[in-house]
C-alpha positions as CSV (number, residue, x, y, z in Angstrom):
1,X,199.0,-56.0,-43.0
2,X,200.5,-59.9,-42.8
3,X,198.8,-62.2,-44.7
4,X,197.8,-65.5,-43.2
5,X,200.1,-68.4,-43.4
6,X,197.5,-70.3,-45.7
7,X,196.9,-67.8,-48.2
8,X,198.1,-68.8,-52.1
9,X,200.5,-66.7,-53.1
10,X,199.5,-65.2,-56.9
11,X,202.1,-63.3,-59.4
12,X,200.7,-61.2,-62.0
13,X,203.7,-60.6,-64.8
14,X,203.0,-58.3,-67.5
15,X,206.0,-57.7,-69.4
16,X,204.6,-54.4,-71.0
17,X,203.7,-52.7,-67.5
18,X,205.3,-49.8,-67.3
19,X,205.7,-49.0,-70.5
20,X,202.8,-49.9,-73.1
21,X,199.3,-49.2,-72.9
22,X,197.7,-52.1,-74.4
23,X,194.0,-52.9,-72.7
24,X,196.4,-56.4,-70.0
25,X,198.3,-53.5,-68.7
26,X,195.3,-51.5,-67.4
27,X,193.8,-55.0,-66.2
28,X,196.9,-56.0,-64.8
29,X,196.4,-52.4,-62.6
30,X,192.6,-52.7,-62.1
31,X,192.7,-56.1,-61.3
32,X,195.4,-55.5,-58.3
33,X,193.3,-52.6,-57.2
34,X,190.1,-54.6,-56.8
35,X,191.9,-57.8,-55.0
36,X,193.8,-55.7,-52.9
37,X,193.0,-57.5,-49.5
38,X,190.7,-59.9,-50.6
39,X,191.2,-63.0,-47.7
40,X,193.8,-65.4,-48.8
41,X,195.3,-64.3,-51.3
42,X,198.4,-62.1,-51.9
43,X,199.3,-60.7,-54.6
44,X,202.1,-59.4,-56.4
45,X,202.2,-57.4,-59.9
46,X,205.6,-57.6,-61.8
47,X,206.1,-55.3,-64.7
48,X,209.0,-54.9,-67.4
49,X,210.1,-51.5,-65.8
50,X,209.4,-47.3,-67.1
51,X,206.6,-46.1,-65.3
52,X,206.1,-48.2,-62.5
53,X,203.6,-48.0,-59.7
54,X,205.4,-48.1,-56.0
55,X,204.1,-51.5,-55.3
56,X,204.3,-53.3,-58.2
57,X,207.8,-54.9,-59.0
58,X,210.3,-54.4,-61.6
59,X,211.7,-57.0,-63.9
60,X,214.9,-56.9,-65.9
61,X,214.0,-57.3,-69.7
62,X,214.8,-56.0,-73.4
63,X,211.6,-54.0,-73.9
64,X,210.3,-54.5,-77.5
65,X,211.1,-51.0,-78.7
66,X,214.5,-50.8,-77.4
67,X,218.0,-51.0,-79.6
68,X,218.9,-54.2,-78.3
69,X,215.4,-56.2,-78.7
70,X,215.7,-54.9,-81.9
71,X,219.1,-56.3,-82.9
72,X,218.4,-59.4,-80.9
73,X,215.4,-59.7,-83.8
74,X,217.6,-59.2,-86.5
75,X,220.1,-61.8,-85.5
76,X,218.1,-64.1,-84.8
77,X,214.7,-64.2,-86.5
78,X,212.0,-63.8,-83.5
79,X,210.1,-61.1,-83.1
80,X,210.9,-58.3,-80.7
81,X,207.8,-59.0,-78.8
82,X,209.4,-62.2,-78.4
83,X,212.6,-61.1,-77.4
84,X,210.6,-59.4,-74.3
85,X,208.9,-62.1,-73.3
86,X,212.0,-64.2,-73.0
87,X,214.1,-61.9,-71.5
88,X,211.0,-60.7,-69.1
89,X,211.2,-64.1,-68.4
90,X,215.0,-64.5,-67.4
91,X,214.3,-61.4,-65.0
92,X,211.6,-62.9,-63.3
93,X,212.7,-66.3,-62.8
94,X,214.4,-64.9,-59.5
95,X,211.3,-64.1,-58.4
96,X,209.8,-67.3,-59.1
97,X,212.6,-68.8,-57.2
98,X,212.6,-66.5,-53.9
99,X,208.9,-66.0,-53.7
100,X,207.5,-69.0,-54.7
101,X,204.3,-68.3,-55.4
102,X,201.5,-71.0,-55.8
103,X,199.6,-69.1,-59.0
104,X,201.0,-67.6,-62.1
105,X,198.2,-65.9,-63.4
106,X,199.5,-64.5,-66.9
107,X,198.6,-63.3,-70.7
108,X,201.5,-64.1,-72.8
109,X,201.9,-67.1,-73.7
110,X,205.2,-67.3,-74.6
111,X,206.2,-66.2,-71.2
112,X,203.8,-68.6,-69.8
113,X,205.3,-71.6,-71.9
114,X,209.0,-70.5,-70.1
115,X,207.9,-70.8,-66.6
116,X,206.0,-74.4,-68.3
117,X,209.2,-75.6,-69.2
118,X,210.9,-74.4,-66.0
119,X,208.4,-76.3,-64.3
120,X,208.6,-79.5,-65.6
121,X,212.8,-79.4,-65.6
122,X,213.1,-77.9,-62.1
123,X,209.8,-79.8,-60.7
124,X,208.8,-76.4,-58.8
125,X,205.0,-76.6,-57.7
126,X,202.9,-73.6,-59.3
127,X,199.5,-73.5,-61.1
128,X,199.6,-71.4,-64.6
129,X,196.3,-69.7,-65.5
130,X,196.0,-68.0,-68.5
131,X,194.1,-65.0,-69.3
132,X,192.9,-65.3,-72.7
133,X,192.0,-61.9,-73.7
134,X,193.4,-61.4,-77.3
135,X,192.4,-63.9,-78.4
136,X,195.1,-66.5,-79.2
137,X,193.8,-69.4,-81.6
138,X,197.2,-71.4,-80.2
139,X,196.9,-74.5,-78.3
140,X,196.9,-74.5,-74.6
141,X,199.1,-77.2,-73.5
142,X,201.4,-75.6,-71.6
143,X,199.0,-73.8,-69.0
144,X,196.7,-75.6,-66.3
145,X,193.5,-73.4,-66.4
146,X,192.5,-70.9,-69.4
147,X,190.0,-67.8,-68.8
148,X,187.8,-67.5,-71.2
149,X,186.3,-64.0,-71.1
150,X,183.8,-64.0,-73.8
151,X,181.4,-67.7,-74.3
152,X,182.1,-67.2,-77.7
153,X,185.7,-67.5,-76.9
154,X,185.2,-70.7,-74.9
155,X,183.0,-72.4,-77.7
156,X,185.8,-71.8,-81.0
157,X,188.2,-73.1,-78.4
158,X,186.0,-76.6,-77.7
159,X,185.5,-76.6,-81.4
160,X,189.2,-76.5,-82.2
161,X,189.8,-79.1,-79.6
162,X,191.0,-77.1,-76.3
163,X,189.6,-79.3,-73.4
164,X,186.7,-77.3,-71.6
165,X,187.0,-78.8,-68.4
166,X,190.1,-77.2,-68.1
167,X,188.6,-73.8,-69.4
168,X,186.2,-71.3,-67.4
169,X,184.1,-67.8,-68.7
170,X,184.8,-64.9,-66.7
171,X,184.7,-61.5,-68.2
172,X,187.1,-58.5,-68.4
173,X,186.3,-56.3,-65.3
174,X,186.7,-53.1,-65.3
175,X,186.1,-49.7,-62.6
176,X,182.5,-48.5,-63.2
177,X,181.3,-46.1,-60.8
178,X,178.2,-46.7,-59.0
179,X,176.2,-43.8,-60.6
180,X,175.9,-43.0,-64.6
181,X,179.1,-40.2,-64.8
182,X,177.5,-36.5,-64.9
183,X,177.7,-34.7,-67.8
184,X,179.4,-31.1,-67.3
185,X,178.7,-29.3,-69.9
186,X,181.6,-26.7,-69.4
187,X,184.4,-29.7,-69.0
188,X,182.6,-31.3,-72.5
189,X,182.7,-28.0,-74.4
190,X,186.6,-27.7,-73.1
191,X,187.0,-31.5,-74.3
192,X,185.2,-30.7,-77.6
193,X,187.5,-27.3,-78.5
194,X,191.0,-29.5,-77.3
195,X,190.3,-31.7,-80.3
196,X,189.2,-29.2,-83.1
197,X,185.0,-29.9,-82.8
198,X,183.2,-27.0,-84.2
199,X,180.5,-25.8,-82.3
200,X,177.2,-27.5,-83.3
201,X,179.0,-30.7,-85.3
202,X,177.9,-33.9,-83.6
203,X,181.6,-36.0,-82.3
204,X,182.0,-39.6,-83.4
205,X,184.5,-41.6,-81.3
206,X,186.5,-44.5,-81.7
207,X,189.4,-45.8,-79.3
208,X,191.9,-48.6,-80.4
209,X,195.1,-49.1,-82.0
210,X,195.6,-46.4,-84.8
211,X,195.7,-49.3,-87.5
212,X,193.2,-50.7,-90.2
213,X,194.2,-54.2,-89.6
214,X,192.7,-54.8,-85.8
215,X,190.4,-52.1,-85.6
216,X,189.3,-51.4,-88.9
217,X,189.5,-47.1,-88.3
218,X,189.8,-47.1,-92.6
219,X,186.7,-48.8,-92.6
220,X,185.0,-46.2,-90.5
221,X,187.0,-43.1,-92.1
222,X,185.3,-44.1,-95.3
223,X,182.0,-44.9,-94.0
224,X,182.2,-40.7,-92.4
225,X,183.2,-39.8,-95.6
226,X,180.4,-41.3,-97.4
227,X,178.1,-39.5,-94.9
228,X,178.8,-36.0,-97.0
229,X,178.3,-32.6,-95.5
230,X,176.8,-33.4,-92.8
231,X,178.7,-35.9,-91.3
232,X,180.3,-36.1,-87.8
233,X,183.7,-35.1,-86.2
234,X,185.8,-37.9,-86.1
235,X,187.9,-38.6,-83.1
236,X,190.2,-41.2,-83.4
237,X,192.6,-42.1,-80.0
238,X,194.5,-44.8,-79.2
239,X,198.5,-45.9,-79.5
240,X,200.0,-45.9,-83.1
241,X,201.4,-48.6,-85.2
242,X,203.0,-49.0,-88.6
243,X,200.0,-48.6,-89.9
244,X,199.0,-45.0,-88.6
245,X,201.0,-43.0,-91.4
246,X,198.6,-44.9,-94.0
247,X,195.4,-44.0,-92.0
248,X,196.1,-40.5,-91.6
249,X,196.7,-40.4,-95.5
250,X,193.4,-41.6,-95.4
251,X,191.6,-39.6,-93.5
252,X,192.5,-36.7,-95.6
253,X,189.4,-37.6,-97.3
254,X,187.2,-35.9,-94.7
255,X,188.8,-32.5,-95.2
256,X,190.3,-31.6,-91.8
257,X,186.7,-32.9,-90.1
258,X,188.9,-35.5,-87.7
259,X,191.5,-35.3,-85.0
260,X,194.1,-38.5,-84.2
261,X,196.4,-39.0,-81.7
262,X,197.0,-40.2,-78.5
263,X,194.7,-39.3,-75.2
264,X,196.0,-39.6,-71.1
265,X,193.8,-43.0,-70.1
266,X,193.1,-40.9,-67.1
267,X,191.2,-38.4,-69.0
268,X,189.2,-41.2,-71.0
269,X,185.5,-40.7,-69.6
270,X,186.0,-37.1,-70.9
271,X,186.5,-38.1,-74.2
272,X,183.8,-40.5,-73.8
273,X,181.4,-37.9,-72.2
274,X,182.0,-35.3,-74.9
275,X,180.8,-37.9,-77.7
276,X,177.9,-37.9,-78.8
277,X,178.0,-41.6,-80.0
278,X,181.0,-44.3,-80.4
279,X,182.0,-46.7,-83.2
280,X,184.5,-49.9,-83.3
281,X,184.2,-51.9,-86.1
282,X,186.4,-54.5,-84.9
283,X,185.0,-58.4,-86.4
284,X,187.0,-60.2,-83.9
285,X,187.8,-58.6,-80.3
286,X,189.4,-60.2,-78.0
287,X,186.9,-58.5,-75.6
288,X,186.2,-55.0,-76.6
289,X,187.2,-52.6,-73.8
290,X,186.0,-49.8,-75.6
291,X,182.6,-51.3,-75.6
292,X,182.1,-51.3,-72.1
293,X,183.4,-48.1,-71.2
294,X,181.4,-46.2,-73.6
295,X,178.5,-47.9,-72.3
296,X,179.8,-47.3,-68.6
297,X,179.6,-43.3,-70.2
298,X,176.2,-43.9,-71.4
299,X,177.3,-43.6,-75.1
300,X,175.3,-44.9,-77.9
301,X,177.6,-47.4,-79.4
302,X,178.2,-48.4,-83.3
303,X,179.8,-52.3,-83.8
304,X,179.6,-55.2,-85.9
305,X,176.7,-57.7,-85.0
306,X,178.2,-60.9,-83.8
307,X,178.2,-63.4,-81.0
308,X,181.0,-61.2,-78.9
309,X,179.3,-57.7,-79.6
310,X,175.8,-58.9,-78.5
311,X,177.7,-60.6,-75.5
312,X,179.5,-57.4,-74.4
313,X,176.5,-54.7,-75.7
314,X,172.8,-56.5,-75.7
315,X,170.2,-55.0,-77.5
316,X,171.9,-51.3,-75.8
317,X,173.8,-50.8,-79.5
318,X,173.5,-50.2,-83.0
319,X,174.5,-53.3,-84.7
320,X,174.7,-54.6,-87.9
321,X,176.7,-55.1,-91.4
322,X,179.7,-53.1,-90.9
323,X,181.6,-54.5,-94.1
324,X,180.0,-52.3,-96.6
325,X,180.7,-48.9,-96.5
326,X,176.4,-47.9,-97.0
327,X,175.7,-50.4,-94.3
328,X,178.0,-48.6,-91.5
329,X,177.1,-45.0,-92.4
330,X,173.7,-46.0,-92.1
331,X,174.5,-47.4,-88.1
332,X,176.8,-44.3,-87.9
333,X,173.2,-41.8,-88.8
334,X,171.0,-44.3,-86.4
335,X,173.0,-43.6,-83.4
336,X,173.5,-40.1,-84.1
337,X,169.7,-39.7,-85.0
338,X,169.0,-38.1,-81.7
339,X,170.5,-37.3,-78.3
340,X,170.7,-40.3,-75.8
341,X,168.1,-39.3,-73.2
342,X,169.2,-39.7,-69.3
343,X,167.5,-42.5,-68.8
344,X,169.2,-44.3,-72.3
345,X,172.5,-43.5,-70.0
346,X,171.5,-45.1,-67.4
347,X,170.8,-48.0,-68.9
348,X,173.8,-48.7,-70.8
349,X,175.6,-47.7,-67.5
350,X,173.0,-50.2,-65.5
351,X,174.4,-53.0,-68.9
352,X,177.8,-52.4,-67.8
353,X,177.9,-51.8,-64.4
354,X,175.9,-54.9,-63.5
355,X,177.9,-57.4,-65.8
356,X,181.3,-56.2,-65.9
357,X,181.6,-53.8,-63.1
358,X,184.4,-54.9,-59.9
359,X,181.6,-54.9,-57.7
360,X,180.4,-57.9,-59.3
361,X,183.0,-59.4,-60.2
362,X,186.1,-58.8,-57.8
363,X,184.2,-62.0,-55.6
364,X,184.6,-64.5,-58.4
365,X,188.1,-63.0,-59.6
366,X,189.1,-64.1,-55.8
367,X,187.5,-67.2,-56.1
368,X,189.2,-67.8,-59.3
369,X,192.8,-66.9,-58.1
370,X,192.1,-69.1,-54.7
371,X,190.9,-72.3,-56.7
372,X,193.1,-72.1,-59.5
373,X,196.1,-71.9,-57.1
374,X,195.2,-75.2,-55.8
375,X,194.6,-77.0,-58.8
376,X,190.9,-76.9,-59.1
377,X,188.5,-75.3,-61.6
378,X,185.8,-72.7,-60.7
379,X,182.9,-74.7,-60.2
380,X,180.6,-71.7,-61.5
381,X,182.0,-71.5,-64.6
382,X,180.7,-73.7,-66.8
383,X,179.7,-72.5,-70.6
């Protein structure tokens, strides 16, 4: 299908596509999916290479991990994540030049502040909208519009001196089926026995980065372990960092009541299905993924009470204290106290579906892309 003459051309660069499976490179997929032929706008997904979809496009770039990013860091100080960005950025500037698109709609910033600075040398005409889902506490100078995706977000980002009416809310979207998933007690049994649960233990779940310092999983290892013999399964899945080897030390503690590792993102909703509730004790996420696709699963959910959790969760969680060990073990009991009836699914699914769902939300995405590519802020979008 040809796209009409007048519609804004928008490039979607993620250096880690293809190869890392943080929660932008999922967007960066979902997002694609849910614009794909939305009127006047066309789109195009650059990644930094591996496992790459058919149409989104490869860039040249020293991946973080690689030899050479590596020794690039050593030589000269930056980090490796750095090294990426810049070089993601060398491999793209091609494209920037050839296709010319009128919206760079993008997450890292550092990237972002290359094609500023190619701007303002070169004079080529593009919009920058940044997606501000970590969240960065850096200024935004070098970007022309800035998506909030939390209010919280948008307020500490006024308070610090970011101007808001340069700044819009729009939340994370993310692929929620229409219905509450069914719960197949055969698959959830399988699901249960591939990750050690004994029959009749109840499964706690948490999903992030395998790390202490983000997600705070040694918080919630000691707060099971403080829950004595009773206590739940832990499941712990997510990508691991330097800090994994110290949390697996860790979780010794629970004597062999905890599997951790990694888990195909395709397979997800049957980890979440085979829980019977799920914690994150994050105190500052960016957005909290997790969050909405347990709820999307119907999920009872554990987190600590603040401005973002009540945003993302409502009064559908258990929230409180989660910086004291008795505090957390006694959410942890709460939303394991009984078995989340089907109409408690439904209505965390309902939560989800109806505030973050693509349904909902791929119309305003559209708008977003279509306005911001012609210099103009969503008029919706005020905080």
């Amino acid at each position: 299908m040809t796209e009409p003459a007048n519609a804004v051309r928008v490039a979607i660069p993620c250096t880690g596509l293809g190869r890392q499976r943080r929660g932008f490179e999922a967007f960066t997929r979902e997002v694609h999916a849910a614009l794909r032929g939305a009127p006047g706008i066309e789109l195009a997904v650059f990644g930094g290479g591996g496992d790459l979809r058919a149409d989104e496009r490869a860039v040249w770039n020293l991946p973080r991990t690689s030899p050479l990013a590596l020794a690039a860091s050593r030589l000269t100080g930056w980090e490796p994540y750095f090294i990426e960005q810049a070089t993601f950025f060398g491999g793209f500037l091609p494209h920037l030049v050839s296709w010319r698109p009128d919206l760079v709609y993008f997450a890292d910033l550092n990237f972002g502040n290359a094609c500023w600075h190619w701007r303002q040398t070169t004079g080529q005409r593009f919009q920058l909208l940044y997606y501000n889902g970590g969240p960065t506490t850096r200024p935004f100078t070098r970007c022309d519009f800035v998506q909030q995706v939390t209010p919280s977000h948008f307020a500490s980002a006024v308070v610090r001196g970011e101007l808001p009416e340069r700044m819009f809310i729009l939340p994370h979207g993310f692929d929620i089926p229409k219905e509450v998933p069914a719960r197949d007690e055969a698959r959830i049994a399988a699901t249960r026995r591939a990750f050690g649960v004994p029959d009749g233990r109840a499964m706690l779940l948490s999903v992030g980065m395998l790390g202490a310092t983000l997600k705070r999983m040694d918080v919630l290892v000691d707060a099971v372990a403080a829950m004595g013999d009773n206590r739940p399964y832990l499941v712990l899945l997510g990508q691991e960092t330097p800090e994994t080897p110290a949390l697996r030390a860790r979780a010794l503690s629970l004597g062999g009541a905890v599997w951790m590792g990694s888990w195909p993102r395709e397979r997800m909703i049957e980890a979440y299905l085979a829980a019977d509730a799920f914690a994150l004790l994050s105190l500052d996420e960016g957005f909290g993924l997790a969050y909405v696709e347990a709820l999307a699963a119907g999920v009872p959910c554990v987190a600590q009470d603040n401005a973002n959790t009540r945003y993302i969760l409502g009064d559908l969680a258990h929230l409180g204290d989660t910086t004291r060990t008795s505090s957390t073990a006694a959410l942890l009991w709460n939303a394991l106290a009984a078995p989340a009836s089907a109409e408690q699914r439904r209505a965390r699914h309902r939560w989800a579906s109806d505030r973050f769902g693509w349904s909902v939300l791929a119309p305003r995405y559209a708008e977003m892309l279509r306005l911001c590519a012609t210099g103009r802020r969503p008029a919706w979008s005020d905080a």
